[in-house]
PQR file of N, CA, C, O and H, with PARSE charges and radii, in Angstrom:
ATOM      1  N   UNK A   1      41.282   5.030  16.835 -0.4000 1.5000
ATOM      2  CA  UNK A   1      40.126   4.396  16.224 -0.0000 2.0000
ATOM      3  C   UNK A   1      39.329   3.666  17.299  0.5500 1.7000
ATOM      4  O   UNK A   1      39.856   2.989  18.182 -0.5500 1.4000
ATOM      5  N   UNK A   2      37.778   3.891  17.131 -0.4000 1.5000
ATOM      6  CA  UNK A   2      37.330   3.283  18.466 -0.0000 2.0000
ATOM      7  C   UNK A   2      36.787   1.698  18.077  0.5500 1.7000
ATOM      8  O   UNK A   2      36.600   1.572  16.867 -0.5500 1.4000
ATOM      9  H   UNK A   2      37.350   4.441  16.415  0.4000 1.0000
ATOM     10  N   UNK A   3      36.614   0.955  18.569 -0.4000 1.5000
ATOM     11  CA  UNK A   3      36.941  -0.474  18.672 -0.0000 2.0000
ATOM     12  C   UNK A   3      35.166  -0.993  18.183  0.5500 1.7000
ATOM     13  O   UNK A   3      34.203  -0.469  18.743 -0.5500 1.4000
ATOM     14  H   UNK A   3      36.766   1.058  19.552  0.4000 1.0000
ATOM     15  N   UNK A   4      35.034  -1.818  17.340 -0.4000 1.5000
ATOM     16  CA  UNK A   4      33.618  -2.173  17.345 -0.0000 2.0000
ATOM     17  C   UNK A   4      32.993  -2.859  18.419  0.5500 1.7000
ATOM     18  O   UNK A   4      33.551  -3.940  18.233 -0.5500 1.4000
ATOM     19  H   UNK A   4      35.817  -2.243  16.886  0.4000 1.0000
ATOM     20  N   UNK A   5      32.516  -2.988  19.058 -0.4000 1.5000
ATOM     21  CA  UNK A   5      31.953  -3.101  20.055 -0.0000 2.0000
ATOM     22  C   UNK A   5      30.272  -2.753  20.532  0.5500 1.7000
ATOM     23  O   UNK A   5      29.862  -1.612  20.743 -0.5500 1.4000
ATOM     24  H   UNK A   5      32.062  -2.110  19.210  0.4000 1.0000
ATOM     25  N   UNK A   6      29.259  -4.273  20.664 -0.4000 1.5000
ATOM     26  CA  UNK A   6      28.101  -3.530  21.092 -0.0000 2.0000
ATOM     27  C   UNK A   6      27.338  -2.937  19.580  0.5500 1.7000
ATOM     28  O   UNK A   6      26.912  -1.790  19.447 -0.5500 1.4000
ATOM     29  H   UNK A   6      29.592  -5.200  20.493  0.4000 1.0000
ATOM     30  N   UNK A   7      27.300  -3.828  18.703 -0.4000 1.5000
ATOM     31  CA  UNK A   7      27.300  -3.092  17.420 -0.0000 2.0000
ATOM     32  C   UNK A   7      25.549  -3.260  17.291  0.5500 1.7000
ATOM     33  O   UNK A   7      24.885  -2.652  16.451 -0.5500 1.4000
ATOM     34  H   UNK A   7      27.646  -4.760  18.812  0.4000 1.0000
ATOM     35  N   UNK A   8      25.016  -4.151  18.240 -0.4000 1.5000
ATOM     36  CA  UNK A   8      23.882  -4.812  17.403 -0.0000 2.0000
ATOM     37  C   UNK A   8      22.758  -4.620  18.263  0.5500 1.7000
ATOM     38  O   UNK A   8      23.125  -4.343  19.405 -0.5500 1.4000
ATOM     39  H   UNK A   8      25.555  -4.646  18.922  0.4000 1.0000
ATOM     40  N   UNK A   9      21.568  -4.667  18.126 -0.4000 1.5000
ATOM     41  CA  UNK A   9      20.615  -4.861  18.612 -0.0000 2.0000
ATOM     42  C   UNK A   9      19.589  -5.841  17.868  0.5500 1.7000
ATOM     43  O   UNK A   9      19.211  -5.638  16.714 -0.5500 1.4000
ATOM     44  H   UNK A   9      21.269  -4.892  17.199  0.4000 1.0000
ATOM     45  N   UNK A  10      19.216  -6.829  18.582 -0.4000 1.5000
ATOM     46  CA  UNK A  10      18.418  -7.706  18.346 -0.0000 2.0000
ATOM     47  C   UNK A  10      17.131  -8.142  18.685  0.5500 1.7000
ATOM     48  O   UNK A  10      16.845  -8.113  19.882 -0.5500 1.4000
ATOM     49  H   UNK A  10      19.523  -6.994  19.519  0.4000 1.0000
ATOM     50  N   UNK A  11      16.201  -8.583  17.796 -0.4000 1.5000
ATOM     51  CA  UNK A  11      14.919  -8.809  18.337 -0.0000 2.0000
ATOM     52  C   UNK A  11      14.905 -10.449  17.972  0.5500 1.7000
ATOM     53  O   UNK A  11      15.426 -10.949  16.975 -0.5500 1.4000
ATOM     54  H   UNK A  11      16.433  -8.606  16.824  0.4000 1.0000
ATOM     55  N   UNK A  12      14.208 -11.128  18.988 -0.4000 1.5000
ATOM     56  CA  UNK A  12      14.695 -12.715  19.029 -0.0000 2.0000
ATOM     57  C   UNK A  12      12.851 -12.983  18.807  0.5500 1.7000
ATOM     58  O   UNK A  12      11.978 -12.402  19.451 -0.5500 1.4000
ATOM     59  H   UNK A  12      13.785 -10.721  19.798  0.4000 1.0000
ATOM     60  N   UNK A  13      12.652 -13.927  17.814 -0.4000 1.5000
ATOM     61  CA  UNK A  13      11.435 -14.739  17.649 -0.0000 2.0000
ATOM     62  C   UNK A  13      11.129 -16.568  18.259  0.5500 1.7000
ATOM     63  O   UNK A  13      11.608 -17.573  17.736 -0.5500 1.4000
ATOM     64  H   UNK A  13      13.361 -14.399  17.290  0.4000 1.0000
ATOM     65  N   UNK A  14      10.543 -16.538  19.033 -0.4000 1.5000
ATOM     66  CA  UNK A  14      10.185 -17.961  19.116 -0.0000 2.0000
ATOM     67  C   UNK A  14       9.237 -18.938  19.001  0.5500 1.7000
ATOM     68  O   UNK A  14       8.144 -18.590  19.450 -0.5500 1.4000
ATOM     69  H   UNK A  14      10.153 -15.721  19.458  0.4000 1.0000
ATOM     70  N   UNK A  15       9.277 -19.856  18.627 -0.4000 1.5000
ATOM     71  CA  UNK A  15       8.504 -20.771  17.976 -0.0000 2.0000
ATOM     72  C   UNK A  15       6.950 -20.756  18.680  0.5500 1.7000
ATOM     73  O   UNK A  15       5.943 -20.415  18.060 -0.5500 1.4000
ATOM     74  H   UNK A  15      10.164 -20.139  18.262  0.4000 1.0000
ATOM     75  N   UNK A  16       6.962 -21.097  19.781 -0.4000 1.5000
ATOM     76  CA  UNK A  16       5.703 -21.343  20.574 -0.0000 2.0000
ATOM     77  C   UNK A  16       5.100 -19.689  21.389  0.5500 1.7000
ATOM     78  O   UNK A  16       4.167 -19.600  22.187 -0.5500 1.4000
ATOM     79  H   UNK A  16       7.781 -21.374  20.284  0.4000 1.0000
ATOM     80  N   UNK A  17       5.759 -18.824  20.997 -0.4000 1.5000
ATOM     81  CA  UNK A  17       5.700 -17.835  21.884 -0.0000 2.0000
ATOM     82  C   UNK A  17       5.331 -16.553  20.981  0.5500 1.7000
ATOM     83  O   UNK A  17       6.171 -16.304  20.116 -0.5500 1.4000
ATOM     84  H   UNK A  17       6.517 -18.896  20.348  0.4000 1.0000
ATOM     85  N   UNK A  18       3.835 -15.408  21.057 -0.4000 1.5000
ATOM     86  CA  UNK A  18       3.813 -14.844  20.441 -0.0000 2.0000
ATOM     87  C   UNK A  18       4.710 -13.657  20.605  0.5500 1.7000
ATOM     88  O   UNK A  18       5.231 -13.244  19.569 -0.5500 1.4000
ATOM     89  H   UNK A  18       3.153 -15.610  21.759  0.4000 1.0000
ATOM     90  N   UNK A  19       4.957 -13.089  21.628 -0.4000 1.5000
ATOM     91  CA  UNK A  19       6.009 -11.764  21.909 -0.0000 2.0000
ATOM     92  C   UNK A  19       7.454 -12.192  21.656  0.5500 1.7000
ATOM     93  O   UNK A  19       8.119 -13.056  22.226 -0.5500 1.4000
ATOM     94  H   UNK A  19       4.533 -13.425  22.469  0.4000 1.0000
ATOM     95  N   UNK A  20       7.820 -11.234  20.494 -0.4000 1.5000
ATOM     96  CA  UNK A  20       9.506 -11.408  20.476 -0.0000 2.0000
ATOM     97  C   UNK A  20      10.250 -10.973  21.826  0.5500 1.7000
ATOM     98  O   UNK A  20       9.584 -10.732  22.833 -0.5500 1.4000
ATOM     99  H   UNK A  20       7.280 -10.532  20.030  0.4000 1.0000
ATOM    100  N   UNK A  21      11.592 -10.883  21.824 -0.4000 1.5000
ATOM    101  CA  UNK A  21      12.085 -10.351  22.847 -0.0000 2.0000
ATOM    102  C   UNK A  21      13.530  -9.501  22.555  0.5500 1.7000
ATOM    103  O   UNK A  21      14.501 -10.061  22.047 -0.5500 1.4000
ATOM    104  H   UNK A  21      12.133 -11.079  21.006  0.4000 1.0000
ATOM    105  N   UNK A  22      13.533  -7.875  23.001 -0.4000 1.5000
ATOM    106  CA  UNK A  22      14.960  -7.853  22.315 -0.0000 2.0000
ATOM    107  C   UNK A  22      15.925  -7.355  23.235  0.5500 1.7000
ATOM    108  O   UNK A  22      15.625  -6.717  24.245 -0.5500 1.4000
ATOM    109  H   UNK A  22      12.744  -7.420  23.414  0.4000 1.0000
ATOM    110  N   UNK A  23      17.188  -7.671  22.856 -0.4000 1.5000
ATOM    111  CA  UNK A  23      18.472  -7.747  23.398 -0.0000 2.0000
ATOM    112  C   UNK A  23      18.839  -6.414  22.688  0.5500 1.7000
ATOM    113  O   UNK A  23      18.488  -6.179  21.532 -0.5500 1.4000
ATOM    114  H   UNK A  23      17.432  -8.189  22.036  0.4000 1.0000
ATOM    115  N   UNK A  24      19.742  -5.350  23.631 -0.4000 1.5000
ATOM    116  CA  UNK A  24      20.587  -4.357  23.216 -0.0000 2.0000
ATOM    117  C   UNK A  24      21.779  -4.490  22.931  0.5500 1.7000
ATOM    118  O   UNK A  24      21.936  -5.624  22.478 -0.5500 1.4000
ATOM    119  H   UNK A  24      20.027  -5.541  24.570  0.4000 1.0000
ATOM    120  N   UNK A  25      22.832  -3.857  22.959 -0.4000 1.5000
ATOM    121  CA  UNK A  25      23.936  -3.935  22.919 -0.0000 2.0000
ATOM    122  C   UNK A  25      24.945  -5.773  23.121  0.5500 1.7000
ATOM    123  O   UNK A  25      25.696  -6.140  24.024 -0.5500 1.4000
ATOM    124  H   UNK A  25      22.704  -2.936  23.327  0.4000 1.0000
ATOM    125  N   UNK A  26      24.584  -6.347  22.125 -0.4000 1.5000
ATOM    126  CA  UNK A  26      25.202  -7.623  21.457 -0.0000 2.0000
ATOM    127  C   UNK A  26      26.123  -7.042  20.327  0.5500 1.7000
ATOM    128  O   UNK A  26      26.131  -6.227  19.404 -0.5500 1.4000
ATOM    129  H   UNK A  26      23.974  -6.049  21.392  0.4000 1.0000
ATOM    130  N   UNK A  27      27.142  -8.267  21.187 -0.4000 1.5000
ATOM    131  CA  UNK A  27      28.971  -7.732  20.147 -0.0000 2.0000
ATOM    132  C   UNK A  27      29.051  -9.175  19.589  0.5500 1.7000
ATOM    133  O   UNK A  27      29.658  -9.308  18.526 -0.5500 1.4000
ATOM    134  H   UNK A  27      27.136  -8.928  21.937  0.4000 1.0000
ATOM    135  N   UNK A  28      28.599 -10.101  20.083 -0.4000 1.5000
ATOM    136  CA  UNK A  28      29.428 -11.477  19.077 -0.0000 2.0000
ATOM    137  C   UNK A  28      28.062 -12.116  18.607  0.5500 1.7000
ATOM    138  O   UNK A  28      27.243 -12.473  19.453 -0.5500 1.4000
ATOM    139  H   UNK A  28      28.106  -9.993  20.946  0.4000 1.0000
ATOM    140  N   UNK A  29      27.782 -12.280  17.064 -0.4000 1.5000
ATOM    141  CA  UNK A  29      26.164 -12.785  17.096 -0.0000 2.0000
ATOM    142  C   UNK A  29      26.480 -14.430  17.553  0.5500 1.7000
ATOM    143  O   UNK A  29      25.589 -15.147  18.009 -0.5500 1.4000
ATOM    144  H   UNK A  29      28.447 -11.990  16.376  0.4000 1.0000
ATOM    145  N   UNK A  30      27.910 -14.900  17.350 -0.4000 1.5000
ATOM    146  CA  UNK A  30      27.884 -16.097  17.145 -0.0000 2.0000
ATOM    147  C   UNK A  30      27.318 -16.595  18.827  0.5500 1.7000
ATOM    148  O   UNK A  30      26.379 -17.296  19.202 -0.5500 1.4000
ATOM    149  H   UNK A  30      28.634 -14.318  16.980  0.4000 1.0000
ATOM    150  N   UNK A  31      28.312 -15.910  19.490 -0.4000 1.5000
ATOM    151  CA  UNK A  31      28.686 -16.293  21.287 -0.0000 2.0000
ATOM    152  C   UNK A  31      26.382 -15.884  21.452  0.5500 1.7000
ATOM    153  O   UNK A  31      25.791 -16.525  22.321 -0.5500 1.4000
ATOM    154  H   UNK A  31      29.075 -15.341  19.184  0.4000 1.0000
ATOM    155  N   UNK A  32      25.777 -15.155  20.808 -0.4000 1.5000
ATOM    156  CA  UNK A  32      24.821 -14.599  21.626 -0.0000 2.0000
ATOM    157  C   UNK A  32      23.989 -15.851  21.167  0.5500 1.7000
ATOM    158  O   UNK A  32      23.149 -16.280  21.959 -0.5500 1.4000
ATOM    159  H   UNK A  32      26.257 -14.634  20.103  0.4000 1.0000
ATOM    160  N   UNK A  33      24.127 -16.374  20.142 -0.4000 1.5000
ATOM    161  CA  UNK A  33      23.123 -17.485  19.489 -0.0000 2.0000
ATOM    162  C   UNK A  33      23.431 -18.536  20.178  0.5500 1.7000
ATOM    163  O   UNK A  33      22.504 -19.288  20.477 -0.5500 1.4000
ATOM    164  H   UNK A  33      24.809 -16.025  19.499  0.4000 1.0000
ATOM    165  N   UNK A  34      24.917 -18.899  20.649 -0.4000 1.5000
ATOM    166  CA  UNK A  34      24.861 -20.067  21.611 -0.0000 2.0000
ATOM    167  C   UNK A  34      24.217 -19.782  22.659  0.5500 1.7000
ATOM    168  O   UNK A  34      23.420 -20.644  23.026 -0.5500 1.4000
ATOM    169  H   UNK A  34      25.670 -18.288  20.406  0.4000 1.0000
ATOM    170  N   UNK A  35      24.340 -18.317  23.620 -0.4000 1.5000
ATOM    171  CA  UNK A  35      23.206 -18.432  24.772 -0.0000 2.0000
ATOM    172  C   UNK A  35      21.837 -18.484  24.518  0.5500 1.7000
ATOM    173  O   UNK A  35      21.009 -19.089  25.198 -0.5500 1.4000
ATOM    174  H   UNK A  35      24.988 -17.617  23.321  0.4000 1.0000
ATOM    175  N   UNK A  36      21.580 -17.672  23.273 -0.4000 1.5000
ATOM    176  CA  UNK A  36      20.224 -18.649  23.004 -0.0000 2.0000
ATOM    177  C   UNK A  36      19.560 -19.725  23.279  0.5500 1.7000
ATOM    178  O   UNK A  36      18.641 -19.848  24.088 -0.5500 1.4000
ATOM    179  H   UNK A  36      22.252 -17.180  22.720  0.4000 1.0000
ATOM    180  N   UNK A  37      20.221 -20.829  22.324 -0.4000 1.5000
ATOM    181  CA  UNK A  37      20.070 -21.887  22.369 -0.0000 2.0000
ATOM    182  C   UNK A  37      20.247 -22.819  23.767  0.5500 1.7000
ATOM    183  O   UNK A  37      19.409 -23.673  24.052 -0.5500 1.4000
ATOM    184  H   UNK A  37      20.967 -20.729  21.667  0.4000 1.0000
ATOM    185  N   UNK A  38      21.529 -22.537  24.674 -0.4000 1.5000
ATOM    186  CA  UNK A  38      20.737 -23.091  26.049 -0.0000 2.0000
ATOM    187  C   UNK A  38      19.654 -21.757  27.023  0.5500 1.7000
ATOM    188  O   UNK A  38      18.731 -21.766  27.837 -0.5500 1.4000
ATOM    189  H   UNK A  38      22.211 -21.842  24.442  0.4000 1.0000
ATOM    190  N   UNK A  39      20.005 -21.338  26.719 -0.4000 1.5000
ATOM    191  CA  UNK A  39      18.516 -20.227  27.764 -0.0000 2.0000
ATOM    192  C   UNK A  39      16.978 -20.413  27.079  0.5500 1.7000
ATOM    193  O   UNK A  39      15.866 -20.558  27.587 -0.5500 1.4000
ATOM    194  H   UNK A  39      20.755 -21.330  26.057  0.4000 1.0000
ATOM    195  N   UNK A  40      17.391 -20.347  25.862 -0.4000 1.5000
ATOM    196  CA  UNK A  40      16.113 -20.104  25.018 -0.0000 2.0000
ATOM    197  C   UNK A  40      15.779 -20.919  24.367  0.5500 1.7000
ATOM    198  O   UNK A  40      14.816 -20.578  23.680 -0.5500 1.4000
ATOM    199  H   UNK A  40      18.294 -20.229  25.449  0.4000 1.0000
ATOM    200  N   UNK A  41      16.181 -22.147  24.173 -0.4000 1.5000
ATOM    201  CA  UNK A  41      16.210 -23.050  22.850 -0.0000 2.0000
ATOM    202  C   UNK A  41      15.077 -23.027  22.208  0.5500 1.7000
ATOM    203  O   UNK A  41      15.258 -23.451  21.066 -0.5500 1.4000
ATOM    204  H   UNK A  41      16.964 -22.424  24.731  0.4000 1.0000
ATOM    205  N   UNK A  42      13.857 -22.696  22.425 -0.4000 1.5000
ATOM    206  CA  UNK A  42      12.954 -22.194  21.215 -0.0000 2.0000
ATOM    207  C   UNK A  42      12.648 -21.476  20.393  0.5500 1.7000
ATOM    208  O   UNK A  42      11.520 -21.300  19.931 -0.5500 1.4000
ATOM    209  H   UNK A  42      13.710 -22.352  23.353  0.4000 1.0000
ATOM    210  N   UNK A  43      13.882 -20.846  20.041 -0.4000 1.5000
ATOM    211  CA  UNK A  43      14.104 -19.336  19.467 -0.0000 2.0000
ATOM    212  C   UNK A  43      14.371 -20.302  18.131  0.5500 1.7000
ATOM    213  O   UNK A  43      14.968 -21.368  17.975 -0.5500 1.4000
ATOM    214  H   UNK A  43      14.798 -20.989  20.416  0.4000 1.0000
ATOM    215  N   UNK A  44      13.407 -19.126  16.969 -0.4000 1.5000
ATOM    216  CA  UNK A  44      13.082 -19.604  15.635 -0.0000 2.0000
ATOM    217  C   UNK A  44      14.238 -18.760  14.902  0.5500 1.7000
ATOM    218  O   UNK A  44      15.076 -19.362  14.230 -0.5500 1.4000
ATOM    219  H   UNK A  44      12.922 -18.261  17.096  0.4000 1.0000
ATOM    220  N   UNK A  45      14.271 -17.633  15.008 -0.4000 1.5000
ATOM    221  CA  UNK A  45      15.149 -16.537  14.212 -0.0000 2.0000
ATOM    222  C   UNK A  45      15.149 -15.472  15.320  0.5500 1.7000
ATOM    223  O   UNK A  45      14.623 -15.484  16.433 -0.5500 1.4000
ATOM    224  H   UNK A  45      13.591 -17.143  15.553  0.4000 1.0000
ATOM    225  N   UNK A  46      15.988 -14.429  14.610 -0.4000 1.5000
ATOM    226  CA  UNK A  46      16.593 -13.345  15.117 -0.0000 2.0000
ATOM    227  C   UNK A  46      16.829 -12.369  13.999  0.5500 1.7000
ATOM    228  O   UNK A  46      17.543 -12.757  13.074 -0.5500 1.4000
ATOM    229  H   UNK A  46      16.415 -14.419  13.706  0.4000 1.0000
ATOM    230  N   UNK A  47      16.347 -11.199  13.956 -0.4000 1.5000
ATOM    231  CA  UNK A  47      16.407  -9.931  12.915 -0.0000 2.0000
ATOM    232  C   UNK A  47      17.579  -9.105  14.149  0.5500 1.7000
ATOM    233  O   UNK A  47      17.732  -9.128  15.370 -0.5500 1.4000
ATOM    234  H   UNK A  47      15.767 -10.883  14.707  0.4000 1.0000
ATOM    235  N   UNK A  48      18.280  -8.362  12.860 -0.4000 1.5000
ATOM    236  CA  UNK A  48      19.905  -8.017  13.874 -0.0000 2.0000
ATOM    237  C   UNK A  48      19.445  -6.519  12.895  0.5500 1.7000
ATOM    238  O   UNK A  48      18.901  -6.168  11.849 -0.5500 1.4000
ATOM    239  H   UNK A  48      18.155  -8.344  11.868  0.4000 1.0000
ATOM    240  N   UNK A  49      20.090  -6.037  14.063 -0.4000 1.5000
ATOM    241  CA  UNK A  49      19.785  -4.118  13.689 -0.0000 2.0000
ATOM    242  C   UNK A  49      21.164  -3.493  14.175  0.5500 1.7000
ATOM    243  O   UNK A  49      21.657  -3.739  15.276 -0.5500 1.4000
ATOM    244  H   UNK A  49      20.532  -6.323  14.913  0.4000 1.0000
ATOM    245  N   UNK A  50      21.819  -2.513  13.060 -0.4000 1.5000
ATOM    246  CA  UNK A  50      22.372  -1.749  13.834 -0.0000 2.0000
ATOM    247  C   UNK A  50      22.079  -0.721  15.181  0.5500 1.7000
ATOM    248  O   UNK A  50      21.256   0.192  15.238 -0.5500 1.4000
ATOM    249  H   UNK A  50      21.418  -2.313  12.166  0.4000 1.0000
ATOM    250  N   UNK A  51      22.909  -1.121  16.105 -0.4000 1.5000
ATOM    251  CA  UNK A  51      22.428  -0.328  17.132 -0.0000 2.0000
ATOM    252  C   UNK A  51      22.679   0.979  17.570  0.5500 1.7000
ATOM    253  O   UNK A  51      22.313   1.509  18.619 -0.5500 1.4000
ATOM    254  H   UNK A  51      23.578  -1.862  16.058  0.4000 1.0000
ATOM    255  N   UNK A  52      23.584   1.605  16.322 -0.4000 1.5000
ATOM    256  CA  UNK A  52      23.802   3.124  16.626 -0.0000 2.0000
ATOM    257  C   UNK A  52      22.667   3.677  15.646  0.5500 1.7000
ATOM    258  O   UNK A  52      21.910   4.536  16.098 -0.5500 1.4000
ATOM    259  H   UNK A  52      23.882   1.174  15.470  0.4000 1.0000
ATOM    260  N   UNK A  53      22.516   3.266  14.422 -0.4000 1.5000
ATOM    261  CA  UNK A  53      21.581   3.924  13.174 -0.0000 2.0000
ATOM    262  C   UNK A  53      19.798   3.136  13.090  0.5500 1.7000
ATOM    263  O   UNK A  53      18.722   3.476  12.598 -0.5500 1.4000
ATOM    264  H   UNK A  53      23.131   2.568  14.055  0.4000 1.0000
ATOM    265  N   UNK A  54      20.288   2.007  13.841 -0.4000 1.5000
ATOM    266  CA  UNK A  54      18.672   1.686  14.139 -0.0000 2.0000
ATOM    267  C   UNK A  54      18.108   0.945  12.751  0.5500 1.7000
ATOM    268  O   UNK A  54      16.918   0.802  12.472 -0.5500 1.4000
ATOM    269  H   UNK A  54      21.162   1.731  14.241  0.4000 1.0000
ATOM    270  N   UNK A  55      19.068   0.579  12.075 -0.4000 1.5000
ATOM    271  CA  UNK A  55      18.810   0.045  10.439 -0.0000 2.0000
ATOM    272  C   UNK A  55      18.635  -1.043  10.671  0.5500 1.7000
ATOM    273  O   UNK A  55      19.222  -1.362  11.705 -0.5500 1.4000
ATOM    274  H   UNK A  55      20.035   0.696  12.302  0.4000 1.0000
ATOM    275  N   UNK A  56      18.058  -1.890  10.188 -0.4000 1.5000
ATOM    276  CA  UNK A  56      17.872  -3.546  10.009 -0.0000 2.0000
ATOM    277  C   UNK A  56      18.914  -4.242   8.730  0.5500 1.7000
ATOM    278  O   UNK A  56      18.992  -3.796   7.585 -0.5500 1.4000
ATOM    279  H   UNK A  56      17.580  -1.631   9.349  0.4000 1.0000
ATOM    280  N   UNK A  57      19.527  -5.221   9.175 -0.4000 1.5000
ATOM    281  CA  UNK A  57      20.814  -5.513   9.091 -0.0000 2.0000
ATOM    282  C   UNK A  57      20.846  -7.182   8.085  0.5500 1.7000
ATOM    283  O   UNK A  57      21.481  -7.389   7.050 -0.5500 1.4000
ATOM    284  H   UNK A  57      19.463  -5.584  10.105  0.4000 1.0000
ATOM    285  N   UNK A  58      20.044  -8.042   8.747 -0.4000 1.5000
ATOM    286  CA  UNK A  58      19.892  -9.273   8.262 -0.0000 2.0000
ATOM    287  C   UNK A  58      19.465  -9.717   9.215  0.5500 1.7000
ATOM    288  O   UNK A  58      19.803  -9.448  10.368 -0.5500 1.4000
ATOM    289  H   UNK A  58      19.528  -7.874   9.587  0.4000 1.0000
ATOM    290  N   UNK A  59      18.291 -10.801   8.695 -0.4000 1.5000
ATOM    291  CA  UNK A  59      17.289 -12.200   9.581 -0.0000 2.0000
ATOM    292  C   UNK A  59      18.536 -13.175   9.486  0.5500 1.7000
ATOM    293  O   UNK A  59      19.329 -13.346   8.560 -0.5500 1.4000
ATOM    294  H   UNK A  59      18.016 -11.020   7.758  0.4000 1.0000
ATOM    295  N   UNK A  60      18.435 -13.912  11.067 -0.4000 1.5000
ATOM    296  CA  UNK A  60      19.341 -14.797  11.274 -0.0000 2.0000
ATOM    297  C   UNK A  60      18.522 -16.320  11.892  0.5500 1.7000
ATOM    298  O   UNK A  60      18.112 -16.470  13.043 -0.5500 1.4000
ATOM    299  H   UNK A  60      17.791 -13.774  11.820  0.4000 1.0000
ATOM    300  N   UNK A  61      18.466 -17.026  11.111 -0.4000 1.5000
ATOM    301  CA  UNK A  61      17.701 -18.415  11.675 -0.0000 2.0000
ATOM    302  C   UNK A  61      18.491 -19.669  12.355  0.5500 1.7000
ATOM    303  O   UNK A  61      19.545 -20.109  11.896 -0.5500 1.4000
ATOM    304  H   UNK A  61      18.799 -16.905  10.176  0.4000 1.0000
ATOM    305  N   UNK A  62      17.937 -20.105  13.336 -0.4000 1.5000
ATOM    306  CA  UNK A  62      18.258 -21.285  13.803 -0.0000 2.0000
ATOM    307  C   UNK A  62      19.012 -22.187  13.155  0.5500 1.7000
ATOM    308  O   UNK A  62      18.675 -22.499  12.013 -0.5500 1.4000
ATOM    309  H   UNK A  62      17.081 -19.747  13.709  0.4000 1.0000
ATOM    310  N   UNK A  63      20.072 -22.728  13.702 -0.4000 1.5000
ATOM    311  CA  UNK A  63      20.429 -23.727  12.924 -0.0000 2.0000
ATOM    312  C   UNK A  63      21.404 -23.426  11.783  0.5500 1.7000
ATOM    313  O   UNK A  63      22.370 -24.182  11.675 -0.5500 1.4000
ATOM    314  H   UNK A  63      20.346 -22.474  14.630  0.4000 1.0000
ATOM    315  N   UNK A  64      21.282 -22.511  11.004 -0.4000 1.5000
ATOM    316  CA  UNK A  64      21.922 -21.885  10.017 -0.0000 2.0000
ATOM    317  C   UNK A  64      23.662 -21.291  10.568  0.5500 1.7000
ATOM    318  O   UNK A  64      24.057 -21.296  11.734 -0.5500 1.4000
ATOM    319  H   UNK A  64      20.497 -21.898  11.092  0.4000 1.0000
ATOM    320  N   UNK A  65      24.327 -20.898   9.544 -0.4000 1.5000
ATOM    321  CA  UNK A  65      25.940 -20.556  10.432 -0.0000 2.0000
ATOM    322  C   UNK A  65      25.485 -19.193  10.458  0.5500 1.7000
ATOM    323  O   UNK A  65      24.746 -18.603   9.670 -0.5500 1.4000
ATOM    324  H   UNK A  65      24.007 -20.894   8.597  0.4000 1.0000
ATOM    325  N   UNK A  66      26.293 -18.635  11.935 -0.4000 1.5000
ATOM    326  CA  UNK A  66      25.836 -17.136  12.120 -0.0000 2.0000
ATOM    327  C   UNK A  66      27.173 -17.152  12.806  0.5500 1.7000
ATOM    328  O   UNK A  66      27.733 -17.841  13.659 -0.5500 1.4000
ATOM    329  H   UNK A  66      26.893 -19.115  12.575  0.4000 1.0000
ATOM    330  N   UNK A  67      27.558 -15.658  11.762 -0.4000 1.5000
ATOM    331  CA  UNK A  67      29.246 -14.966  11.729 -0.0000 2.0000
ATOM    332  C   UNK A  67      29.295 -14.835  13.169  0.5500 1.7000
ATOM    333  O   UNK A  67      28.528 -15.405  13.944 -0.5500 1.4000
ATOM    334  H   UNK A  67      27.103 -15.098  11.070  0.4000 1.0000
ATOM    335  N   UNK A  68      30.352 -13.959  13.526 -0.4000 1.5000
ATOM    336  CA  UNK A  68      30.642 -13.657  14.628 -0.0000 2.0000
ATOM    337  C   UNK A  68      29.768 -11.893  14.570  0.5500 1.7000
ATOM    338  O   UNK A  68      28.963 -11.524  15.426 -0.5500 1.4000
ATOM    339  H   UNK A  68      30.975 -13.496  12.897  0.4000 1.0000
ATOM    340  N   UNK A  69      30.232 -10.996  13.273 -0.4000 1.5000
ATOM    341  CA  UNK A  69      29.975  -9.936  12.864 -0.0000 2.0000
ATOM    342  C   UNK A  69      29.692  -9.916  11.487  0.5500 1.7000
ATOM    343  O   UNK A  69      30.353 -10.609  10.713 -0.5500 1.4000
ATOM    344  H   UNK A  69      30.886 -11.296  12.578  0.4000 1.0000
ATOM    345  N   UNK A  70      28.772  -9.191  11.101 -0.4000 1.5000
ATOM    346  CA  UNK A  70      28.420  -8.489   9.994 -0.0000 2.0000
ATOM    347  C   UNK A  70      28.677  -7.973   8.652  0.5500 1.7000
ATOM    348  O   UNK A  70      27.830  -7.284   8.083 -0.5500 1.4000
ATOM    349  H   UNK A  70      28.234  -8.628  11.730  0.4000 1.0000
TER
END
């Protein structure tokens, strides 16, 4: 069985900033929202996509609890 891994692709929104920005291959949403928050700390939300089927998955906002996975 192959291991989940790399499941996600993300597009990151920020407050003061009109261009989102997105991240590929993200495995922990929790671990990726903490680098957020010190690299990026103006990041408003985050829409999470599967990254093999390209589906949109769930909006993830600031502040709010965000799983590890899906």
């Amino acid at each position: 069985m192959l291991k989940k891994k790399n499941d996600y692709s993300v597009i990151v929104f920020f407050e003061n900033e009109s261009r989102p920005k997105k991240w590929e291959y993200v495995h922990k949403l929790n671990g990726f929202s903490m680098f957020l928050t010190k690299k990026h700390p103006t990041w408003a939300y985050m829409n999470v996509y599967n990254r093999r089927e390209g589906t949109f998955m769930k909006r993830l906002v600031k502040g709010s609890f965000i799983p590890e996975r899906l």
